[in-house]
N, C-alpha and C positions, 0 to 999 in steps of 0.2 A: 504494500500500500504506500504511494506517494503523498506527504502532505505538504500542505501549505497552508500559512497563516494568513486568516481574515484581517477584517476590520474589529477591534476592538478585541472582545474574547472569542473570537471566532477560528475553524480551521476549516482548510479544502481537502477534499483527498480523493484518489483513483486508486478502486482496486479492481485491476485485473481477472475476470473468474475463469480461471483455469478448470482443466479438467481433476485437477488435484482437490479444486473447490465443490467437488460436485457430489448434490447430492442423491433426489433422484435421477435419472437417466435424463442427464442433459441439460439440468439445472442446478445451482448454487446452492449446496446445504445451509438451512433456516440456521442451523448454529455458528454457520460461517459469517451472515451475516451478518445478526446478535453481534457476533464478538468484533466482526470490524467497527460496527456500528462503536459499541463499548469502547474501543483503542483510540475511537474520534472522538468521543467524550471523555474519555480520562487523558488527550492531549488538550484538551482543552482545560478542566480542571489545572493538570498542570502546569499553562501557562497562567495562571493565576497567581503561581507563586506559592501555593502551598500543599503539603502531600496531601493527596485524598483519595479512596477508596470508594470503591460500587458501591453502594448500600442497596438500590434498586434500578433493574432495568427492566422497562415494558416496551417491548417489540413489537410491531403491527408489519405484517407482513400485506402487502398491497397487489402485487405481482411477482409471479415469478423472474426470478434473474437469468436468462439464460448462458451455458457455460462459451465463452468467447466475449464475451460482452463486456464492458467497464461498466461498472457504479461510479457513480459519483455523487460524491457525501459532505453533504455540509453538518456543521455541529458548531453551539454557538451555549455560550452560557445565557440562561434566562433570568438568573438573580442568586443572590448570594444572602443569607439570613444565618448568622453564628458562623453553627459549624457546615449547617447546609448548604451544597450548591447544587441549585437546579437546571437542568442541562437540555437540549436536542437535539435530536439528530436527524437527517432525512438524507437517503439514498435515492437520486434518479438514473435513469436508465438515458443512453440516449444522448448523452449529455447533460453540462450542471443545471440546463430550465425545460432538460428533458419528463416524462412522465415517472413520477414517484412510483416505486418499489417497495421502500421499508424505511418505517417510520419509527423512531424510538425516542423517551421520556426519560430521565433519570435525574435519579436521586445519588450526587456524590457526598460522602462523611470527608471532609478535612481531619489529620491525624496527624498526631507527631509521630516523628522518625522512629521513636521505639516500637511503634506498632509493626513494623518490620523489622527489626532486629526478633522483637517477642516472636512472633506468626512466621516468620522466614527465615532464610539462613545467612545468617550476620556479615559471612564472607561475601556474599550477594550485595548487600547494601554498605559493605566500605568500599566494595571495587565503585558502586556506583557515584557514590561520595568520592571519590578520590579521582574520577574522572575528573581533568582541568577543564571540559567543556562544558560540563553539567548546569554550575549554573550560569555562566558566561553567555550559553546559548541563550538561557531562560531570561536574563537580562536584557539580551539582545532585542526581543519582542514587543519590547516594554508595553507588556499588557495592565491598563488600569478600565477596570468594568465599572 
């Protein structure tokens, strides 16, 4: 998946649906797109500047995607309250003001870093910390919602 950063807290992205993507005969597995859907809204989430975690995704599937085909997926933050950030997504077909595909809502948790040290494995998260781009990139975007 290719992204790109919107306007504000927003990202673009193209995914490819391969035949690796597939799930019935000839079409893009419902879990593939879920999770592409998800990877657009937790880059989103993290250009906000703070770690945050899934708490809920609802996926509406609209059309089938077929395999050969690009999605393209916009996801943009809808508002931010505490630790909540509310998110969306939409998949078109066709191009990015092509006919809608797959639609998703989400509910991200903001967390501190321990919450992956605790839940994951700790050598995971100092390689990612100790990455010199990590947050230089995240800087770069300068996302203020």
């Amino acid at each position: 998946m290719r992204l790109t950063v919107g306007q504000q807290a927003s990202i673009h992205a193209q995914l490819e649906v391969t035949d690796d993507h597939q799930g019935a005969p000839g079409l893009a597995h419902g879990g593939l797109l879920a999770c592409a859907l998800d990877e657009a809204l937790g880059t989103v989430a993290w250009l906000l500047g703070t770690p945050a975690v899934t708490a809920r995704l609802e996926t509406e599937y609209l059309t089938p995607v077929p395999v050969g085909s690009v999605l393209h997926i916009h996801a943009r933050c809808t508002g931010v309250t505490g630790r909540k950030i509310s998110l969306v997504a939409e998949g078109r077909r066709n191009g990015p003001t092509g006919s809608p595909a797959v639609r998703a809502t989400a509910l991200f948790l903001a967390v501190d870093l321990e919450h992956f040290t605790t839940h994951g494995r700790v050598h995971d998260v100092a390689q990612a910390m100790a990455d010199p781009d990590f947050d230089t990139i995240r800087r770069a975007f300068g996302i203020n919602p």
